[in-house]
C-alpha positions as CSV (number, residue, x, y, z in Angstrom):
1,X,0.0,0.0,0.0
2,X,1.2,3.2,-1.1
3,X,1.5,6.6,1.6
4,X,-1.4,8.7,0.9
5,X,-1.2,12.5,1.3
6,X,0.0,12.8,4.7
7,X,2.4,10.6,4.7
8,X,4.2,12.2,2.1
9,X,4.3,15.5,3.7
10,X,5.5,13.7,6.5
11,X,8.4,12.1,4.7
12,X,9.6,14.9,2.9
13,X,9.8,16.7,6.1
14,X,11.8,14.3,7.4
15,X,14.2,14.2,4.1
16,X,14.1,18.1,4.4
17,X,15.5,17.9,8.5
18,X,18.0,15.4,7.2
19,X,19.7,16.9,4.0
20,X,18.5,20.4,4.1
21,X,17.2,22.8,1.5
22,X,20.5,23.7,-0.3
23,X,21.3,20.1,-0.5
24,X,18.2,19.4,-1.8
25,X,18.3,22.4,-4.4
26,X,21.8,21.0,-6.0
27,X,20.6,17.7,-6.6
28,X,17.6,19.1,-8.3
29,X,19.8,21.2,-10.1
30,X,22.2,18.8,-11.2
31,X,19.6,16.4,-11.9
32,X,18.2,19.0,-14.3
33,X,21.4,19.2,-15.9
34,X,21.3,15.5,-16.9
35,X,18.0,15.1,-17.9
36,X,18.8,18.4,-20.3
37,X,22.3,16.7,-21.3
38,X,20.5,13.1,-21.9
39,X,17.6,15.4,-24.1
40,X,20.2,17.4,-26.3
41,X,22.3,14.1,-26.8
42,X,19.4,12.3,-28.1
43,X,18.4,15.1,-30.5
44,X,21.8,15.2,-32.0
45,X,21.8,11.5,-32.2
46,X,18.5,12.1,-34.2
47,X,20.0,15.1,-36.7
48,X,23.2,13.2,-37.7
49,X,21.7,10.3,-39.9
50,X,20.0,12.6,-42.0
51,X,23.4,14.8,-42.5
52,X,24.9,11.4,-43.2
53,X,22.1,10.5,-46.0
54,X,22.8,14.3,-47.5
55,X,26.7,13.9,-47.9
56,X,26.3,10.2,-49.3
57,X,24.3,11.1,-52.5
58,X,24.5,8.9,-55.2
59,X,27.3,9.9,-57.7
60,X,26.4,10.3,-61.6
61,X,28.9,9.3,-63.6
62,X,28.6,11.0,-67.2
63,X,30.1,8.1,-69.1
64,X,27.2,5.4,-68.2
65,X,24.9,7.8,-69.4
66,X,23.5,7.8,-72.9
């Protein structure tokens, strides 16, 4: 069974006595960083097959052609 309301607020009170608020605030922040990191990496993973399908165009060769 999960906690319901109150029993969150109660556990993050806890978490907030035992680490504190800055502590908190830089692992939000660098978890923000990684999900932003992981985000951008993926979209350049997506852009680079289609600059690899523009440079590799087929080459005509003028002497097979009639």
């Amino acid at each position: 069974m999960l906690p319901g309301g109150w029993e969150w607020l109660i556990i993050l009170a806890i978490v907030l006595l035992i680490f504190g608020v800055g502590r908190i605030a830089r692992v939000g922040g660098e978890l923000g960083k990684g999900v932003s990191a992981f985000r951008q990496g993926v979209q350049e993973g997506q852009d680079e097959p289609g600059k690899d399908a523009a440079e590799k165009k087929p080459e005509t060769n003028s002497d097979t052609q009639a």
